[in-house]
PAFITOR-509057 format. One line per field, with one value per residue (C-alpha): residue in one letter; chain; residue number from 1; x, y, z. Coordinates in pm, 1 decimal, m for minus. Example, Ala and Ser with C-alpha at 12.3 -4.5 7.8 and 13.67 -1.06 7.14 Angstrom:
<recs>
rest	c(a:s)
kette	c(A:A)
nr	c(1:2)
u	c(1230.0:1367.0)
v	c(m450.0:m106.0)
w	c(780.0:714.0)
</recs>
This chain:
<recs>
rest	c(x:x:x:x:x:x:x:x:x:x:x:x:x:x:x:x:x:x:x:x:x:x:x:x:x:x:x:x:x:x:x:x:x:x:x:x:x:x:x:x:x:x:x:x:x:x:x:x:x:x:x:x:x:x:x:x:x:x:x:x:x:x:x:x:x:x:x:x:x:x:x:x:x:x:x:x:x:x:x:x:x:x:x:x:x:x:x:x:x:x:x:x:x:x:x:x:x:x:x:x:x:x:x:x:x:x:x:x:x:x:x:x:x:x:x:x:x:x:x:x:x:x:x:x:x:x:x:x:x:x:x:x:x:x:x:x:x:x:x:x:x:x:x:x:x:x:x:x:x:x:x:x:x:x:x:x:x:x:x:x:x:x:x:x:x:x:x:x:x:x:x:x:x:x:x:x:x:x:x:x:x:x:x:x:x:x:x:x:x:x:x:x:x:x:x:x:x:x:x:x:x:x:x:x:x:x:x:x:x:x:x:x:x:x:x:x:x:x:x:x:x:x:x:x:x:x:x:x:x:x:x:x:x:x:x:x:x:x:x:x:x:x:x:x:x:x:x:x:x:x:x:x:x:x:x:x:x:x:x:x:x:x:x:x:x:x:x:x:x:x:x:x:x:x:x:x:x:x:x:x:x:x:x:x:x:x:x:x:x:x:x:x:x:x:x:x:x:x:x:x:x:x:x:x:x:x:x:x:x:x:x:x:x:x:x:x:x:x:x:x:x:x:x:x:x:x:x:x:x:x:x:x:x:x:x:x:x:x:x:x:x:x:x:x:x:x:x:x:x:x:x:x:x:x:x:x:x:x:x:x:x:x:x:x:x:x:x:x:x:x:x:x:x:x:x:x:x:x:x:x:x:x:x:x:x:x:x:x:x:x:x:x:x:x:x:x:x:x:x:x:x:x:x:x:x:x:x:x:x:x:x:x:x:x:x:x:x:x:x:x:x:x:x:x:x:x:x:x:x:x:x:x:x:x:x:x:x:x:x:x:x:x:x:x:x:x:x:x:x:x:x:x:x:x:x:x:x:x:x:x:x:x)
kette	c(A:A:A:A:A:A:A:A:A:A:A:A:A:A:A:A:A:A:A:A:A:A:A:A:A:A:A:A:A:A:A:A:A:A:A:A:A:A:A:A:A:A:A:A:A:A:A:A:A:A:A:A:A:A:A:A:A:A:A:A:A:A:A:A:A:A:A:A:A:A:A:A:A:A:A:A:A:A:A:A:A:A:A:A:A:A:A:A:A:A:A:A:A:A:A:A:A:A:A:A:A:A:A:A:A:A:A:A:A:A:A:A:A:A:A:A:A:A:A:A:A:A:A:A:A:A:A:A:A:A:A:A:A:A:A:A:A:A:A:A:A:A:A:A:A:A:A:A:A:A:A:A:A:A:A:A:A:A:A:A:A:A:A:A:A:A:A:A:A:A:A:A:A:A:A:A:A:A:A:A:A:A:A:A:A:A:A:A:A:A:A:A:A:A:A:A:A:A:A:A:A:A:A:A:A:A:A:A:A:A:A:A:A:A:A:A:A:A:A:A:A:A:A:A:A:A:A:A:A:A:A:A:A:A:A:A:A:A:A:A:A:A:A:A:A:A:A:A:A:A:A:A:A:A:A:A:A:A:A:A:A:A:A:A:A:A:A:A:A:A:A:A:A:A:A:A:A:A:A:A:A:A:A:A:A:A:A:A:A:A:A:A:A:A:A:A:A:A:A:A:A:A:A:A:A:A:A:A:A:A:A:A:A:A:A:A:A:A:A:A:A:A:A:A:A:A:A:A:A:A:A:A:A:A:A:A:A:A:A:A:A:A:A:A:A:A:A:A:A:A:A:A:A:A:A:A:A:A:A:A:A:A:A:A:A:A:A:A:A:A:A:A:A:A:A:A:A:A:A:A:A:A:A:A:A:A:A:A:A:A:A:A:A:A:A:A:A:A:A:A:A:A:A:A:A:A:A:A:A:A:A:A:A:A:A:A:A:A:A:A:A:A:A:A:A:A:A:A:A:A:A:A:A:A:A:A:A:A:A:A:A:A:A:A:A:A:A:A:A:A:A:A:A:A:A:A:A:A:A:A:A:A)
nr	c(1:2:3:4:5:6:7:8:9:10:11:12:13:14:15:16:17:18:19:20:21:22:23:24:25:26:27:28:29:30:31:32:33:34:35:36:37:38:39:40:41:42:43:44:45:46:47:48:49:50:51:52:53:54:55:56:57:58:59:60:61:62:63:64:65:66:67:68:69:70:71:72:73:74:75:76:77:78:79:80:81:82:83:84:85:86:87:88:89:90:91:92:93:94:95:96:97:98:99:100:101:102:103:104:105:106:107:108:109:110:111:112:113:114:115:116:117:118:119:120:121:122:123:124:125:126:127:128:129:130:131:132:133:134:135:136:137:138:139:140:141:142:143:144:145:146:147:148:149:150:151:152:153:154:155:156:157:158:159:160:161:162:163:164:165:166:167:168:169:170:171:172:173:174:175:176:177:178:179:180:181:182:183:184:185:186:187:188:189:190:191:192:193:194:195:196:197:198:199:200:201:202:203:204:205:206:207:208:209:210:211:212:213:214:215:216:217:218:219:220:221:222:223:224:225:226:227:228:229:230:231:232:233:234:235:236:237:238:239:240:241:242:243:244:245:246:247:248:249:250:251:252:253:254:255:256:257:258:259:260:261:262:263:264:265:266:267:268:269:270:271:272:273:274:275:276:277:278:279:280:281:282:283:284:285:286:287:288:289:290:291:292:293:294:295:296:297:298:299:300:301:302:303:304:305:306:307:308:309:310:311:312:313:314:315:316:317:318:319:320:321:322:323:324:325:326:327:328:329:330:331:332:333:334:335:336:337:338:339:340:341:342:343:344:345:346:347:348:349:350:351:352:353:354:355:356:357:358:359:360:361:362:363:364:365:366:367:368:369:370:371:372:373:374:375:376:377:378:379:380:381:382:383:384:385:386:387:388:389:390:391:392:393:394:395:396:397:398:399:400:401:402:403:404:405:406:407:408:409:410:411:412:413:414:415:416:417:418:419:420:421:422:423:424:425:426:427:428:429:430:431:432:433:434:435:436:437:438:439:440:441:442:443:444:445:446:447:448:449:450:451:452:453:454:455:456:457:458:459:460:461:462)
u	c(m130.7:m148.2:m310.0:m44.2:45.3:437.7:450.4:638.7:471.0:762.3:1046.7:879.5:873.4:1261.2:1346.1:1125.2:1251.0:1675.1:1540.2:1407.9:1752.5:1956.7:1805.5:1809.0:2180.0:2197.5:1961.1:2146.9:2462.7:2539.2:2575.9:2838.1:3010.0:2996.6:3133.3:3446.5:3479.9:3499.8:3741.2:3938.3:3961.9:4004.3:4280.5:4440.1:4432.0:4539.4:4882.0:4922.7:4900.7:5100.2:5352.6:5365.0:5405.8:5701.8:5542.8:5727.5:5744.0:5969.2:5849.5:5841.6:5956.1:6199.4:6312.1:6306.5:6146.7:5795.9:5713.4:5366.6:5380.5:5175.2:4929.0:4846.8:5187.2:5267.9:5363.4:5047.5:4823.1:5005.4:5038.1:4621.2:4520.9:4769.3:4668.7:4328.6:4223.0:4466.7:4371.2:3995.9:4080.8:4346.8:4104.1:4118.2:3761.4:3630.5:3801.6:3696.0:3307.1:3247.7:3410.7:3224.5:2878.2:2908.3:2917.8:2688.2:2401.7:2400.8:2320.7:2041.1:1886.2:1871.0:1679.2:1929.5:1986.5:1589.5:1442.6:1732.9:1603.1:1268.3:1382.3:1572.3:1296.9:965.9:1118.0:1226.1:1078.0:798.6:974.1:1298.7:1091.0:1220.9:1613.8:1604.0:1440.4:1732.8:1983.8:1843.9:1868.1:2231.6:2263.9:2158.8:2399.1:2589.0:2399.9:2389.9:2072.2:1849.8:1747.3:1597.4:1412.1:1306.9:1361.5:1186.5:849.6:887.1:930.0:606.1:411.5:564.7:488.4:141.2:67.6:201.1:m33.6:203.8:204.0:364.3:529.5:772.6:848.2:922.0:1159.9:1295.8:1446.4:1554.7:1733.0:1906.9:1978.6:2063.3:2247.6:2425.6:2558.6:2936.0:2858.7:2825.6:2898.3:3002.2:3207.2:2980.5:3030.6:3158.1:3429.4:3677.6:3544.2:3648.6:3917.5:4064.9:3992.3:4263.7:4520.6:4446.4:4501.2:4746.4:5022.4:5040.4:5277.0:5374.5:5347.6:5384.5:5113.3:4803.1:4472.3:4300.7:3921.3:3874.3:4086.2:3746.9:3613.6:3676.6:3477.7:3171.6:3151.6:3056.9:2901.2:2681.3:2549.5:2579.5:2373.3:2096.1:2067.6:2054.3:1809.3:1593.2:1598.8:1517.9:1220.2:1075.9:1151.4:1097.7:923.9:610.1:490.5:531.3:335.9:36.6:m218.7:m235.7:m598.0:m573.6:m724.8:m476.8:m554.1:m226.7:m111.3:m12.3:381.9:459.5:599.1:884.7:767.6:948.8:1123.2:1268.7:1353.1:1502.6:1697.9:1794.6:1950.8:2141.2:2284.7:2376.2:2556.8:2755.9:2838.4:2950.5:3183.5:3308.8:3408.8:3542.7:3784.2:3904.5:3953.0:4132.9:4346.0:4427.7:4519.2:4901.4:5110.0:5161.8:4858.3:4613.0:4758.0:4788.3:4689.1:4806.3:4787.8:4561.3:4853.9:5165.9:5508.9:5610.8:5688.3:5455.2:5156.4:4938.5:5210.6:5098.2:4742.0:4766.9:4997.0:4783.6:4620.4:4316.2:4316.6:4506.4:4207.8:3939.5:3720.3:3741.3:3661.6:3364.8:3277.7:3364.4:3147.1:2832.7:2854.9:2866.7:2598.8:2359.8:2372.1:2327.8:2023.4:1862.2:1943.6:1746.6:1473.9:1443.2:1498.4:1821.0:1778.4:2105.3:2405.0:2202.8:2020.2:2360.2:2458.0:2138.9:2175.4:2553.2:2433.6:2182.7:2355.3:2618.6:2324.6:2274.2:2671.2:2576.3:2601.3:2901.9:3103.4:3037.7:3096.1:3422.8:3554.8:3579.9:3681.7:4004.4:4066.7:4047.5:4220.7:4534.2:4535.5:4560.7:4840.0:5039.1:5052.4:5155.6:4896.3:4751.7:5090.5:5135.1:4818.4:4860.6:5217.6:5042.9:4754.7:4926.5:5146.0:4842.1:4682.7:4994.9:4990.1:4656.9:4725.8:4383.7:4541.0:4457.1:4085.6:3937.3:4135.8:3949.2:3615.5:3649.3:3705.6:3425.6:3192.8:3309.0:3207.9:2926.7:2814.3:2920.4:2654.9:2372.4:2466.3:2601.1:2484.3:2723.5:2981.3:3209.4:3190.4:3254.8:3531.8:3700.9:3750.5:3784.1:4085.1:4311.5:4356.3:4258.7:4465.7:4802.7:4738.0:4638.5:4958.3:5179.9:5021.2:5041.8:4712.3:4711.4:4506.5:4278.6:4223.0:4112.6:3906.9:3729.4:3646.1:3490.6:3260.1:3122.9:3051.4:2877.8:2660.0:2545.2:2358.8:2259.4:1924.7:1835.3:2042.1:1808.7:2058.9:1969.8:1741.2:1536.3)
v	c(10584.5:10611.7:10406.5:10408.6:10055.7:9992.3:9994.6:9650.6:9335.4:9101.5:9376.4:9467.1:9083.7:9026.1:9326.8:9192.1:8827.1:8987.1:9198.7:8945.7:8726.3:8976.8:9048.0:8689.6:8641.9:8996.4:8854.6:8538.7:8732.5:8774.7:9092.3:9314.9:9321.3:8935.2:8911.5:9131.2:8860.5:8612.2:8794.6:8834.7:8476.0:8365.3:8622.3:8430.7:8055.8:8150.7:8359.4:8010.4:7830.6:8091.2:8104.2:7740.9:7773.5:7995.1:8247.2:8582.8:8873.1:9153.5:9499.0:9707.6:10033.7:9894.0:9600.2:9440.6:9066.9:9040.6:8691.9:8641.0:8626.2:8340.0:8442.1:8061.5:8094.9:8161.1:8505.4:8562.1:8495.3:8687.2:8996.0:8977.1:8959.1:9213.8:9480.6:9412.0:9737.2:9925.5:9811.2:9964.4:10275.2:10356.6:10268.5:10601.6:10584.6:10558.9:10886.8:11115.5:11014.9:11033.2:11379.3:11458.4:11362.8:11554.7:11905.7:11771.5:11608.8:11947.9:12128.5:11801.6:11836.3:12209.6:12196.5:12370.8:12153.7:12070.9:12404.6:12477.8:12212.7:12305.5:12642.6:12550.5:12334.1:12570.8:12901.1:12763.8:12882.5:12666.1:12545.8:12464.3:12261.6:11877.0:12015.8:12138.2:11909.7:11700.7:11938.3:11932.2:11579.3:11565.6:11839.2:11612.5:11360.8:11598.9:11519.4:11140.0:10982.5:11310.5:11368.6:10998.8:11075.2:11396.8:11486.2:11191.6:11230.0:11612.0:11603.2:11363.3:11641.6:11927.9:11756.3:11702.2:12060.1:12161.2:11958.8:11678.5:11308.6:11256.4:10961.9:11169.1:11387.3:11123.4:10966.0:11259.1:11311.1:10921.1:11009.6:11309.0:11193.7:10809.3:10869.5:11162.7:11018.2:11110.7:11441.5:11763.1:12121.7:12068.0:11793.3:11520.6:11249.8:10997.9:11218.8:11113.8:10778.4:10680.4:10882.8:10706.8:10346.5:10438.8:10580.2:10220.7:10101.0:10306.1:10303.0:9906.5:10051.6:10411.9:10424.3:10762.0:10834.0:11106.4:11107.8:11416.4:11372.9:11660.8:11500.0:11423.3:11784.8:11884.5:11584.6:11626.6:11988.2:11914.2:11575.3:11755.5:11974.9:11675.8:11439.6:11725.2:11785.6:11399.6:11365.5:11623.5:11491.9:11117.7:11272.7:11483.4:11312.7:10926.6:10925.3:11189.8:11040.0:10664.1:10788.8:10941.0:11163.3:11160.0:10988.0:10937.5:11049.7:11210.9:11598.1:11850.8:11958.8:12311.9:12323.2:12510.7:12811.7:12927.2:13032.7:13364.4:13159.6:12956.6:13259.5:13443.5:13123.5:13102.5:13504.5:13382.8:13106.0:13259.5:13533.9:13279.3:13106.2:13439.2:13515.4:13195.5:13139.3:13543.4:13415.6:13118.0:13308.9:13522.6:13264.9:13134.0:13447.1:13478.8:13582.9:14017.4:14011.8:14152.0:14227.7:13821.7:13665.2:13340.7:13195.2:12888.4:12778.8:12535.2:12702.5:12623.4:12934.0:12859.6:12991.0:12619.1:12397.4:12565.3:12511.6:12175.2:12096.1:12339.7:12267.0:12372.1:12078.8:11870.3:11933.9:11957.6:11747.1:11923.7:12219.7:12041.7:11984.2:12338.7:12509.6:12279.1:12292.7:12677.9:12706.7:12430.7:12654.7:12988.8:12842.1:12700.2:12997.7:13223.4:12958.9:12883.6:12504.0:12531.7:12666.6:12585.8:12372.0:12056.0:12077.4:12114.7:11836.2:11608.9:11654.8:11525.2:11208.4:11141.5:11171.5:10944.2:10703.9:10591.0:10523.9:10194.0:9936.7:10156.1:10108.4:9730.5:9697.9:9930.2:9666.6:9429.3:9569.0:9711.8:9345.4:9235.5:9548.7:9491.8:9121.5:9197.3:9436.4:9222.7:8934.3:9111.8:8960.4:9249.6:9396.2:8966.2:9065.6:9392.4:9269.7:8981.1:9186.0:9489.4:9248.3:9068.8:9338.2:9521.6:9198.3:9231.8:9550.6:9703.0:10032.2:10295.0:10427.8:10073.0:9986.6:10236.3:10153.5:9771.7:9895.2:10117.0:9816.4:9600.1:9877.1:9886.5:9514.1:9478.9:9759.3:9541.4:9268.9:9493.6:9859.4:10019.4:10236.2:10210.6:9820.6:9736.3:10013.9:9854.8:9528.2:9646.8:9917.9:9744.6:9499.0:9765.5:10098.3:9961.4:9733.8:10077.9:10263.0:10035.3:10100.7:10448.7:10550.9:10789.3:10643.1:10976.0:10882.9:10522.8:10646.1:10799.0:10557.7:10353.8:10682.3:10687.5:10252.1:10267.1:10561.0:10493.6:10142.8:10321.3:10361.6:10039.2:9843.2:9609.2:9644.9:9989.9:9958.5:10300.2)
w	c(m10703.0:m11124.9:m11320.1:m11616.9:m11707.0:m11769.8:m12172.5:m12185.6:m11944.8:m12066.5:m12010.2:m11636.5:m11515.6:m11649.8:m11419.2:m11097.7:m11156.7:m11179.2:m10851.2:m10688.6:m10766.8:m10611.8:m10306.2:m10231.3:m10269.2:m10066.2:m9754.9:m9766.5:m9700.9:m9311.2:m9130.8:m9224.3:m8883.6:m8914.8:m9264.4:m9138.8:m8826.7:m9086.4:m9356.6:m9051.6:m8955.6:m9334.1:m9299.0:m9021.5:m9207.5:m9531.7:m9368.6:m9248.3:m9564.0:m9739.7:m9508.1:m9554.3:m9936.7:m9905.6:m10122.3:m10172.2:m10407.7:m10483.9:m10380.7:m10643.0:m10504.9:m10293.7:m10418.8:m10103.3:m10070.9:m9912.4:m9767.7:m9592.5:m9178.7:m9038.4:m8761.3:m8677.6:m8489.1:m8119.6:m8194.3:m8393.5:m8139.3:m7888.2:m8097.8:m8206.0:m7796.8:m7724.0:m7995.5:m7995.4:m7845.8:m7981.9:m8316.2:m8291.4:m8105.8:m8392.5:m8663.5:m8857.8:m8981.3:m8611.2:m8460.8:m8801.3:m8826.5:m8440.2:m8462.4:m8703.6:m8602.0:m8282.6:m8444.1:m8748.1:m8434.4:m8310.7:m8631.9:m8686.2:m8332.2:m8332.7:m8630.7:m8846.7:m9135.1:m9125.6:m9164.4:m9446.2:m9633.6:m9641.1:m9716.1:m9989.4:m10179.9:m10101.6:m10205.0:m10550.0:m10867.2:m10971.4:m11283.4:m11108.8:m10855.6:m10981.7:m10996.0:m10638.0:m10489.9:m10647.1:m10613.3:m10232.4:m10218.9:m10277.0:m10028.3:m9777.8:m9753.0:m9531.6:m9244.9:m9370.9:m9301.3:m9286.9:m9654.2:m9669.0:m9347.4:m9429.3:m9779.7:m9949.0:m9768.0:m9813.4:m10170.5:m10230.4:m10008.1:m10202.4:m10531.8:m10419.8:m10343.7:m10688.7:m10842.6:m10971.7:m10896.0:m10585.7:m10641.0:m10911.8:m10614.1:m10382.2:m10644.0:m10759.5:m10383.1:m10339.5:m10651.4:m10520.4:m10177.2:m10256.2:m10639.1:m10493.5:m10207.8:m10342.1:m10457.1:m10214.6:m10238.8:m9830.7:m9666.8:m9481.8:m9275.6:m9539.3:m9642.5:m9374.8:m9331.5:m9668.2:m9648.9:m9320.0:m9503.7:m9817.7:m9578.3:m9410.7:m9747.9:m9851.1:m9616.3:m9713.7:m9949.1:m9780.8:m9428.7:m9443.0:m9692.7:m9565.6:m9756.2:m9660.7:m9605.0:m9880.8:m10151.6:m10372.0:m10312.4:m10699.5:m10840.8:m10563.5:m10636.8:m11027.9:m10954.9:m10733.0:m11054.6:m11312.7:m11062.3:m11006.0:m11393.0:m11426.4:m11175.1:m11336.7:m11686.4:m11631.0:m11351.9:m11656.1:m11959.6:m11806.2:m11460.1:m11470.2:m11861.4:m11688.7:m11407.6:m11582.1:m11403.0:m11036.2:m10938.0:m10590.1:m10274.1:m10113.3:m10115.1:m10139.1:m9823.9:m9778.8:m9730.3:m9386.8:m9436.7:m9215.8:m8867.1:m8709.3:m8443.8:m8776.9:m8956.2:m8686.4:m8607.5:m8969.2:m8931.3:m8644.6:m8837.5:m9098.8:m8960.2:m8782.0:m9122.5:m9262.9:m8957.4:m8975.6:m9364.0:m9317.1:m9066.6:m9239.8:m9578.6:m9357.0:m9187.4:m9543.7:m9695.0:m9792.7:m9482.9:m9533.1:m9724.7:m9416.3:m9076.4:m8917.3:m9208.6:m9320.6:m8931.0:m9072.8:m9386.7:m9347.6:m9339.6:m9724.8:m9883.8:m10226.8:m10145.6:m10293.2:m10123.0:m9817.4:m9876.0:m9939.5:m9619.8:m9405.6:m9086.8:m9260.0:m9447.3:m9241.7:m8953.7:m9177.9:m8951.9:m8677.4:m8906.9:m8989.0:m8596.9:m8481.4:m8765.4:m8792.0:m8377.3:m8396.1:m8669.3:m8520.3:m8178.7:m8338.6:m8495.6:m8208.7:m7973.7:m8262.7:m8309.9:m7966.6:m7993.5:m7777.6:m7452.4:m7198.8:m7265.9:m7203.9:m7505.5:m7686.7:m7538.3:m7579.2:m7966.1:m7951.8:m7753.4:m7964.3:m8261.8:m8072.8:m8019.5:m8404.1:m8405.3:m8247.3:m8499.4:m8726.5:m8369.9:m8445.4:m8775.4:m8680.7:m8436.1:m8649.8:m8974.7:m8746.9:m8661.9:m9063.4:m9186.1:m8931.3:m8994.2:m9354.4:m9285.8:m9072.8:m9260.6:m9535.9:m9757.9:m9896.4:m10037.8:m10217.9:m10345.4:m10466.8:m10643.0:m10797.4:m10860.2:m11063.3:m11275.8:m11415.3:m11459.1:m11655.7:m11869.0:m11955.8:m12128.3:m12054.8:m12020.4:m11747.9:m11833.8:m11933.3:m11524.9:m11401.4:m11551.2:m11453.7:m11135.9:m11122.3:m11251.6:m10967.7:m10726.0:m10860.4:m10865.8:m10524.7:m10411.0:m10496.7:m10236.0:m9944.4:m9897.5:m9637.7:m9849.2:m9539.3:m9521.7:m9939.3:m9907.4:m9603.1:m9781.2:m10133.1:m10015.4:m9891.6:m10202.2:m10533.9:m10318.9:m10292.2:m10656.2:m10805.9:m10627.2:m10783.4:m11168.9:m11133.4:m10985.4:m10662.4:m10384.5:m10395.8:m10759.3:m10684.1:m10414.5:m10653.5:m10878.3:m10601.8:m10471.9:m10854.0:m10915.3:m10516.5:m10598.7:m10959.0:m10825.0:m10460.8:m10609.3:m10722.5:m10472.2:m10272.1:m9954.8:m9944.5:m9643.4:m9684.1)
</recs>
């Protein structure tokens, strides 16, 4: 595509040779669903060596001993047949992102969250092009997989026809849509699947403990910005000069402008999305304020304790559902794309279909994450865990960043955010809870170490 030659040879091959390291270890690795079959069997033999070893540990909070329970016991094997099923249909993370995708596969199939995309990126001022198709990018992640399949080509082909080197378009969307993958000015799908991992985690400690799926909202809102100003700077500044002139065959395509059926579908949805956030303002107005307001708050008398307790909050992902549903069929009966109930219902199923493999992976992480919990292993851990790290004296921001480093690292030899979080939550949530650190907090930390390597991370299969 450019003929531009990379300014250091020597600097270039040190880079291929440390990529070409790393995504040997990462191929070597086995299948995440497989890994999580074995963590869960490692799980099983070392309860039985610890239980062995008469290891225990005083629990912090409650000062009562914690010994390890052996599953390679009579008991244990009758308690892993007999909750097997029971511990994959209670896996938090499976309910919330099936939920979830239903309303967002209608939205997808109706052509919805397409059409706003394109939207979004062709009507932007020429100068602003490279921050919105970032700023676009991160958008995406919403619908999860969408901006990769659509946003990266389309930026390339919108690139093109603004007479820039195409290759700086189609990176500046991977940046967006693959660094972003954390940040959002809406709740996506990944929101309460992490979310449903550190209550896993969490109740280790506090069985009692809730982590609402929009407990990161604050930091994705201003990521969102930061990431799209990032994006845009390294594009400019680094990407387009390393590129050089575009010298290629390829001719610029003319972008599609909306059709009527799109634009009419786009006034349907819309006024849907203004109904909709008018009648949950509404519902979390203070009680008295407007006649029945207040009906969507808790029952606390401070207005913010209310909030946070609300069902609003509380059933955010059906919220997410109900209103990407509603919008999704607004849209296609405007543009035309959705015609009876079955279409509706097509575009759930096959959003359903690509679930495949995360129902896998699912089955098996519920197995390792209950095995940990029973055993009692990951609270010894988290014991052991926050004393040494107390005596190392790092102090909480160097914790943090370590942590955020060892996010990160792990990125480059396993790509699914859902898979590194299930087995790094349950040790670093309740470790973290008992220095001080709120789960939401050390969520967090993890969202910014697996989204800074995202883009260079050989496991990331687009």
């Amino acid at each position: 595509m450019s003929n531009a030659k990379p300014k250091n040879g020597s600097e270039s091959k040190s880079i291929a040779r440390f990529l070409s390291i790393v995504e040997r270890v990462g191929n070597a690795l086995p299948h995440p669903a497989t890994l999580f079959g074995i963590f869960a069997l490692m799980v099983v033999v070392i309860s039985g060596i610890a239980a062995s070893l008469d290891i225990s540990v005083v629990h912090p909070g409650t000062g009562e001993t914690i010994v390890p329970v052996s599953l390679l016991s009579v008991d244990g094997l009758h308690r892993m047949l007999t909750q097997m099923v029971t511990n994959f249909t209670g896996f938090a993370p499976l309910g919330v992102v099936l939920v979830a995708m239903l309303g967002i596969g209608i939205a997808e199939s109706s052509g919805l969250i397409g059409t706003g995309l394109r939207l979004l990126v062709i009507k932007s001022p020429r100068r602003l092009l490279t921050f919105v198709i970032v700023f676009a990018g991160v958008l995406s992640n919403t619908a999860s997989e969408v901006g990769y399949v659509l946003l990266v080509p389309l930026g390339a082909v919108i690139f093109l026809a603004a007479g820039r080197h195409p290759i700086a378009g189609l990176a500046a969307a991977f940046a967006g849509v693959s660094g972003g993958y954390s940040a959002n000015l809406l709740l996506g799908t990944i929101d309460p699947l992490l979310a449903g991992l550190s209550q896993e985690a969490a109740r280790i400690i506090d069985p009692t403990y809730h982590v609402n799926p929009a407990c990161n909202y604050y930091f994705m809102f201003v990521s969102t910005f930061f990431i799209a100003a990032a994006g845009t700077l390294v594009t400019e500044k680094f990407v387009i000069p390393r590129l050089g002139e575009y010298t290629g065959s390829e001719k610029p395509e003319e972008i599609r402008e909306l059709n009527a059926n799109e634009k009419r579908g786009l006034r349907f949805a819309l006024w849907t999305i203004f109904i909709s956030f008018a009648l949950i303002v509404w519902g979390l107005l203070p009680e008295s304020t407007v006649p029945l307001s207040g009906f969507l708050l808790g029952e606390q008398p401070d207005w913010f304790d209310a909030f946070l307790k609300s069902p609003f909050l509380k059933g955010i992902v059906a919220f997410i559902f109900i209103l990407a549903a509603i919008w999704g069929i607004a849209y296609g009966i405007g543009a035309g794309t959705i015609k009876s109930d079955g279409d509706v219902m097509k575009g759930m199923g096959k959003s359903m279909s690509t679930l495949g493999i995360y129902m896998v992976l699912c089955f098996f992480a519920a197995q390792f994450v209950a095995y940990f919990k029973w055993t009692n292993l990951g609270l010894i851990f988290a014991v052991e865990g926050a004393e040494f790290l107390k005596s190392l004296n790092l102090g909480k921001i160097p914790l943090m960043m370590a942590f955020i480093f060892l996010a990160a690292s792990a990125n480059m030899f396993m790509g699914s955010a859902s898979a590194k979080w299930a087995i790094l939550a349950p040790i670093f949530i309740p470790m973290f809870m008992l220095l001080g650190f709120s789960p939401e907090l050390t969520q967090v930390g993890y969202r910014i170490g697996d989204s800074v390597t995202n883009i260079i991370s050989p496991m990331m299969s687009y």
